[in-house]
TORPA-4810 file (N, C-alpha, C, O; in nm, 3 decimals):
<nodes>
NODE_1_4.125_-4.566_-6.218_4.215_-4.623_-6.314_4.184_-4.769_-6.342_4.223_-4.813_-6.450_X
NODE_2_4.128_-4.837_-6.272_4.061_-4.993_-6.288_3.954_-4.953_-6.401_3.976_-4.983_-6.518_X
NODE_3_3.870_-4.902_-6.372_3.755_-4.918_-6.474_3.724_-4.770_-6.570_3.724_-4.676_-6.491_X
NODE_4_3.705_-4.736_-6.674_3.705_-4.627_-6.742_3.530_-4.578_-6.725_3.510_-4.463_-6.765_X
NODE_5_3.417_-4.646_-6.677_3.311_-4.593_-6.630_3.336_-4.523_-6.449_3.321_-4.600_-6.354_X
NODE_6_3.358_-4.431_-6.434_3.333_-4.337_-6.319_3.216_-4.325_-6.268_3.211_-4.249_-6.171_X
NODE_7_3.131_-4.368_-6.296_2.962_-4.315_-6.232_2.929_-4.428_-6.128_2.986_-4.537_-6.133_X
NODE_8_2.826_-4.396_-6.024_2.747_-4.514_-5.973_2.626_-4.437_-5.953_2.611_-4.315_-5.953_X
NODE_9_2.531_-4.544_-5.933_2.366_-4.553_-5.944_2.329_-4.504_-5.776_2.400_-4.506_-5.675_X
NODE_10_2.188_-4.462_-5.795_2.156_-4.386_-5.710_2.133_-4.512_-5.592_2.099_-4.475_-5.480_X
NODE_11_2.145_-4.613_-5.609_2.102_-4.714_-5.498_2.250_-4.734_-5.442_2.278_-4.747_-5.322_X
NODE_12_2.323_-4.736_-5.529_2.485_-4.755_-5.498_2.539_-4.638_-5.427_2.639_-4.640_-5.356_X
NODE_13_2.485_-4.565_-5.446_2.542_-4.455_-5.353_2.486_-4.437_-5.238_2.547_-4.362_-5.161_X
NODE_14_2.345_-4.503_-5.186_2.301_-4.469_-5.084_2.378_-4.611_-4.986_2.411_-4.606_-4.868_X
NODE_15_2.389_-4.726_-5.074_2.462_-4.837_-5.024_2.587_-4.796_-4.931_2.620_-4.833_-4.818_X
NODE_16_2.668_-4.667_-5.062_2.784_-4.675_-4.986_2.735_-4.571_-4.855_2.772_-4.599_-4.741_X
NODE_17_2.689_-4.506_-4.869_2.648_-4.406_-4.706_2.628_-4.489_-4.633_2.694_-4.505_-4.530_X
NODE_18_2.519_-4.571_-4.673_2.456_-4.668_-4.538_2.566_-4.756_-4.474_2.561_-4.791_-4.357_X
NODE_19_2.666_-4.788_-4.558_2.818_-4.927_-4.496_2.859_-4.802_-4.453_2.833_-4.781_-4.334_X
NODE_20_2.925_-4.695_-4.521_3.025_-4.585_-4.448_2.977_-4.567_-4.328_3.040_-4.633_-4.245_X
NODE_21_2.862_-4.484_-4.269_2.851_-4.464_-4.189_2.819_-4.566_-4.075_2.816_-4.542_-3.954_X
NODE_22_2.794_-4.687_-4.140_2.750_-4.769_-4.046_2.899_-4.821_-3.971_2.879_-4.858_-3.855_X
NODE_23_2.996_-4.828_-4.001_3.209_-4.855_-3.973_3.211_-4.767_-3.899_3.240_-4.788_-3.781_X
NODE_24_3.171_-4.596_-3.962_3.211_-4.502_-3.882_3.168_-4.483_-3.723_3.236_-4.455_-3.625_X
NODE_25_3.036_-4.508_-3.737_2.960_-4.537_-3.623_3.005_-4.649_-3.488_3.024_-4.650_-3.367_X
NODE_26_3.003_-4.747_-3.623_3.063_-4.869_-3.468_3.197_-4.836_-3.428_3.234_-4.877_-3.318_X
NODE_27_3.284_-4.763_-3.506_3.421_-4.759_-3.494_3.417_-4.585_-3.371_3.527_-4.554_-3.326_X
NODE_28_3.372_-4.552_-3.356_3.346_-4.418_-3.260_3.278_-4.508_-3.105_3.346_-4.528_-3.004_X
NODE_29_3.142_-4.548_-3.120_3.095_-4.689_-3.033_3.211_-4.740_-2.955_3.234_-4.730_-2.835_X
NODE_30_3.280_-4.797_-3.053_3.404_-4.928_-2.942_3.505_-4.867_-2.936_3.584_-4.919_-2.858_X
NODE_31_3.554_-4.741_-3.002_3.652_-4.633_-2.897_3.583_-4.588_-2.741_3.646_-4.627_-2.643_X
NODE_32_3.484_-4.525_-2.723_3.399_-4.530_-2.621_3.421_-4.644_-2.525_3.477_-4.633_-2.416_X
NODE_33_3.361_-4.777_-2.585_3.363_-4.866_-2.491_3.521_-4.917_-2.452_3.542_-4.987_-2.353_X
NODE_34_3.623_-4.875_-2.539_3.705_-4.924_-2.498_3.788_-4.802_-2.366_3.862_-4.837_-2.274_X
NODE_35_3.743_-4.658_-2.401_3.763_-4.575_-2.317_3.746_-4.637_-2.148_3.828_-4.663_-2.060_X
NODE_36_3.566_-4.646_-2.162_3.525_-4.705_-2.037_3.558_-4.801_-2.018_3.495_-4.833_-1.917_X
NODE_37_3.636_-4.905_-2.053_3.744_-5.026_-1.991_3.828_-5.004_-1.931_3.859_-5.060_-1.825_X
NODE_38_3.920_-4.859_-2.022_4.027_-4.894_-1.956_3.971_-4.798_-1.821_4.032_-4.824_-1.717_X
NODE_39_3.876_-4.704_-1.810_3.841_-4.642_-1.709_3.819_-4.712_-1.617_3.864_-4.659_-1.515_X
NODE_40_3.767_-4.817_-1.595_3.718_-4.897_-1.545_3.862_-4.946_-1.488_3.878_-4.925_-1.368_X
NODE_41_3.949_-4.997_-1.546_4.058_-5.087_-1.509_4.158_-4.957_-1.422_4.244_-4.973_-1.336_X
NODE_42_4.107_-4.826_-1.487_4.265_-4.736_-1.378_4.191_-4.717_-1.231_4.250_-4.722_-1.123_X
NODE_43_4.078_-4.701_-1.247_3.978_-4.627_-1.148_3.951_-4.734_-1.006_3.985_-4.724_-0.888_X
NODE_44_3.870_-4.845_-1.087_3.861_-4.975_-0.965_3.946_-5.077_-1.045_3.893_-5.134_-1.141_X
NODE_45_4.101_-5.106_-1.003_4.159_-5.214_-1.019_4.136_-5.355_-0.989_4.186_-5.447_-1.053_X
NODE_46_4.047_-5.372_-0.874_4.070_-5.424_-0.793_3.910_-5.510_-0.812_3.889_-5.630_-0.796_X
NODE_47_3.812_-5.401_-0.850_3.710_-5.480_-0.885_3.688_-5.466_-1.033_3.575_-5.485_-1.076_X
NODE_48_3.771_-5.439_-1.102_3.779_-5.469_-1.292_3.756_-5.665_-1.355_3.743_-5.710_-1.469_X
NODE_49_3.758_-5.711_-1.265_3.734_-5.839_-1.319_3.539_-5.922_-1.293_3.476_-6.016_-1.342_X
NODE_50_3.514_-5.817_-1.192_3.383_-5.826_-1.110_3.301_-5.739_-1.225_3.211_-5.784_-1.296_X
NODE_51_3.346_-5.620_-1.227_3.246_-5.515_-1.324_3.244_-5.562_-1.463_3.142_-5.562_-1.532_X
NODE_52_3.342_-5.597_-1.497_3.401_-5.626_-1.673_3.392_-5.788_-1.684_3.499_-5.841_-1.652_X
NODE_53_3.304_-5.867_-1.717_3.298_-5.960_-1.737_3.269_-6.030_-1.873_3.192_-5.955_-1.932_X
NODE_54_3.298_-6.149_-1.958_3.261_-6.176_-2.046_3.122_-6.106_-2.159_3.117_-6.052_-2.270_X
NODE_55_3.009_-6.152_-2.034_2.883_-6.126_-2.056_2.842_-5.950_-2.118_2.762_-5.913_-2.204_X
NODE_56_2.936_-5.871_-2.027_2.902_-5.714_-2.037_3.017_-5.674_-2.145_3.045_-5.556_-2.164_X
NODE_57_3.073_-5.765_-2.205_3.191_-5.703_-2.357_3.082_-5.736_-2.427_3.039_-5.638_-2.487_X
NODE_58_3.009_-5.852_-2.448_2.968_-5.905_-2.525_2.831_-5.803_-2.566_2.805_-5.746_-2.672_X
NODE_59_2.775_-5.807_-2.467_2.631_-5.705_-2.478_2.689_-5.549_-2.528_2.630_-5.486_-2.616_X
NODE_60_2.820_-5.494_-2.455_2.837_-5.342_-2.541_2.883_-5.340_-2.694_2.843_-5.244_-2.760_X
NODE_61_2.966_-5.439_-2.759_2.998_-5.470_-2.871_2.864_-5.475_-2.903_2.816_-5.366_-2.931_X
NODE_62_2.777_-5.586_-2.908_2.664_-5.590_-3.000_2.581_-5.501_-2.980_2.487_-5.514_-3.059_X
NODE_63_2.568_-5.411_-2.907_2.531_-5.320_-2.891_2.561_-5.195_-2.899_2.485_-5.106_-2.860_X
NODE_64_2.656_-5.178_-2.942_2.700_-5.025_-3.016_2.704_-5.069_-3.204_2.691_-4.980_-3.289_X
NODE_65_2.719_-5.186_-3.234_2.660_-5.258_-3.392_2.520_-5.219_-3.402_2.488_-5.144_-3.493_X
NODE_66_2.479_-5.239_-3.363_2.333_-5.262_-3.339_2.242_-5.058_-3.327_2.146_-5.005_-3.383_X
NODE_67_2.358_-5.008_-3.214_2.296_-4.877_-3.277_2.402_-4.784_-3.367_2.394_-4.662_-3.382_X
NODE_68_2.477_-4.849_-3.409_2.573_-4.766_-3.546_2.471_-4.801_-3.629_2.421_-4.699_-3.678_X
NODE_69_2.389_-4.960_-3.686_2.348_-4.973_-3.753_2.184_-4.887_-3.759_2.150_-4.847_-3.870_X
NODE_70_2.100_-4.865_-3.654_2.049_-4.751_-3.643_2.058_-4.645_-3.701_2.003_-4.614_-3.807_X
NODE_71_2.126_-4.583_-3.638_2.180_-4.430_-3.688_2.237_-4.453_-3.832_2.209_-4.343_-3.881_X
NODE_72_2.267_-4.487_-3.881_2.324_-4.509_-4.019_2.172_-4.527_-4.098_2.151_-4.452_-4.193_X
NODE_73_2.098_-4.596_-4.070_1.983_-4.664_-4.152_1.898_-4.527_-4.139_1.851_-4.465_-4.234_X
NODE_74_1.886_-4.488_-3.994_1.813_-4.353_-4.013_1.845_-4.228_-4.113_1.768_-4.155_-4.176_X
NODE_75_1.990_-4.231_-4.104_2.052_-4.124_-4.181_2.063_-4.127_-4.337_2.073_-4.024_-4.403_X
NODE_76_2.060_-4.240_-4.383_2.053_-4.336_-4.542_1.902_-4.293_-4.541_1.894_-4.190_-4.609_X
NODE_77_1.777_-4.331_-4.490_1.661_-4.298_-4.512_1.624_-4.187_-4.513_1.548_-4.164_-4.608_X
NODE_78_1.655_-4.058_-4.410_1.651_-3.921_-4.451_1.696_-3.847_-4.590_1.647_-3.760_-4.661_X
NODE_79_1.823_-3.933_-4.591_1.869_-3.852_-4.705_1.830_-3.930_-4.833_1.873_-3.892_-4.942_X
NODE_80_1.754_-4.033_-4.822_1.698_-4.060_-4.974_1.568_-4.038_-5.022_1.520_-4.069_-5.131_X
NODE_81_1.499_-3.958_-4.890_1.376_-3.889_-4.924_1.402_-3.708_-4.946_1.331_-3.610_-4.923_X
NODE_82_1.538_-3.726_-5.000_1.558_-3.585_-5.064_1.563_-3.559_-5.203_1.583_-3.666_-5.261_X
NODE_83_1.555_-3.483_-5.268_1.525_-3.448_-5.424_1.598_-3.377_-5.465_1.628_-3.267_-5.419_X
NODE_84_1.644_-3.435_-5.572_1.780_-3.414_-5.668_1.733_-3.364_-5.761_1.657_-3.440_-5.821_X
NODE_85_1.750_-3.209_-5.828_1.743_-3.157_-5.929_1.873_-3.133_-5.989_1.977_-3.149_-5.925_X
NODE_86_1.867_-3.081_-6.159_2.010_-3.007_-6.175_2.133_-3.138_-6.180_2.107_-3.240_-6.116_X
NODE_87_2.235_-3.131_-6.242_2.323_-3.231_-6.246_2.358_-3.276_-6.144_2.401_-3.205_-6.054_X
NODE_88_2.347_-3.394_-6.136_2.402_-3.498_-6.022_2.496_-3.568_-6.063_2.500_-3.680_-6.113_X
NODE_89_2.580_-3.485_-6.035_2.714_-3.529_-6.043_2.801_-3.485_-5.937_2.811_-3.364_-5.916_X
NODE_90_2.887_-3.593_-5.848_2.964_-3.534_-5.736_3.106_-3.557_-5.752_3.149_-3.672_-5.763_X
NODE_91_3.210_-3.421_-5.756_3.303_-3.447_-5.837_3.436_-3.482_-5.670_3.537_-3.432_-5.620_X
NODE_92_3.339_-3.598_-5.646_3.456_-3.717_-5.518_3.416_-3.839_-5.590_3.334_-3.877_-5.673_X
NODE_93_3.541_-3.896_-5.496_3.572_-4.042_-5.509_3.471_-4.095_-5.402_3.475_-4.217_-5.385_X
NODE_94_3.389_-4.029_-5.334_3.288_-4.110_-5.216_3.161_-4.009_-5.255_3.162_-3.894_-5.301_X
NODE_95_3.042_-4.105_-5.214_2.949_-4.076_-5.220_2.917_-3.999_-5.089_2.827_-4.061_-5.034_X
NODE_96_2.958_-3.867_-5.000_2.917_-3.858_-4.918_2.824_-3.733_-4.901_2.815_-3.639_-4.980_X
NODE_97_2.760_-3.750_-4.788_2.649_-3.660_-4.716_2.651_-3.528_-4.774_2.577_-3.499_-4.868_X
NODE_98_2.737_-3.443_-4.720_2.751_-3.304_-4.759_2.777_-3.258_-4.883_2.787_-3.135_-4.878_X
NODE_99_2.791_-3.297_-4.984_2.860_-3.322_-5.113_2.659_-3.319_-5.201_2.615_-3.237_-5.282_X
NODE_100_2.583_-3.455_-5.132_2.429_-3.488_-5.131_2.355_-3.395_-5.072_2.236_-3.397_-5.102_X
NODE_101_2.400_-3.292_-4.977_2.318_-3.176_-4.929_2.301_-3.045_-5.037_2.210_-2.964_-5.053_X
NODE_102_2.445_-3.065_-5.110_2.451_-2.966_-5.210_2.391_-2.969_-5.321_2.348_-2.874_-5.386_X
NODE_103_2.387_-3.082_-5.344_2.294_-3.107_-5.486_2.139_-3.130_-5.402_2.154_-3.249_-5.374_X
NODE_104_2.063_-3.111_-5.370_1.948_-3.143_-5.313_1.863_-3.008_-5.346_1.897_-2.890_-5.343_X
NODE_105_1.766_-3.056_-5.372_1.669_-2.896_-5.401_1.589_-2.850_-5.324_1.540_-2.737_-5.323_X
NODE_106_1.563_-2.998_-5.207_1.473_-3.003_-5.104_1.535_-2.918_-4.975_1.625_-2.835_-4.968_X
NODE_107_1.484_-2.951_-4.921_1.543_-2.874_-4.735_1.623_-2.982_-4.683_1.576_-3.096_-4.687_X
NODE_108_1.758_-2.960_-4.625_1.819_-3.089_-4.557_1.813_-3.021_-4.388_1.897_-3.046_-4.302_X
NODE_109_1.687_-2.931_-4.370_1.744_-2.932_-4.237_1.768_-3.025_-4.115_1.844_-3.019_-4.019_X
NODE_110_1.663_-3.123_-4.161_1.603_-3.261_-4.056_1.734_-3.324_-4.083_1.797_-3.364_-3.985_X
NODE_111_1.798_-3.342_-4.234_1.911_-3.424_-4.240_2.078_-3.344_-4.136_2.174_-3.416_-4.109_X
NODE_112_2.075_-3.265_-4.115_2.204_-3.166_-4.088_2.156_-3.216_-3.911_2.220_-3.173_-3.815_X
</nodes>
């Protein structure tokens, strides 16, 4: 309802996969790490300040960024060495994966 053009470009759509999944990723990542905190804090109370230190938040945060952004970049690159025949048109409001498997003429098995 903002803009009366509906379409985006094939770079724009791989843009939005590559940010989507790259949120989705870190946001699964620091549920995890926050799992193993609090695991950490029910399990050894007592040594939670010894195990859990500044240094080791700091390294799993940038480090679950770091491989969301991975896996995302891998998954954006698979799926833009796929081939689009036939109307490309995806009738969502997101540019996503499965929606891009359907229109594809190529094989997505490597991508699935």
């Amino acid at each position: 309802f903002l803009v009366d053009k509906k379409t985006i470009s094939y770079g724009g759509c791989m843009a939005q996969v590559f940010f989507f999944l790259t949120f989705q990723n870190a946001e699964d990542f620091l549920l995890a790490i926050m799992a193993y905190d609090r695991f950490v804090a029910i399990c050894n109370p007592l040594h939670y300040t010894m195990l859990i230190n500044k240094r080791l938040c700091v390294q799993l945060v940038a480090g679950s960024w770091v491989m969301a952004t991975l896996d995302a970049t891998l998954h954006t690159v698979l799926t833009s060495r796929l081939f689009f025949c036939g109307p490309n048109e995806i009738n969502h409001f997101l540019c996503d994966m499965i929606p891009l498997f359907k229109l594809s003429c190529s094989d997505t098995f490597v991508n699935e």
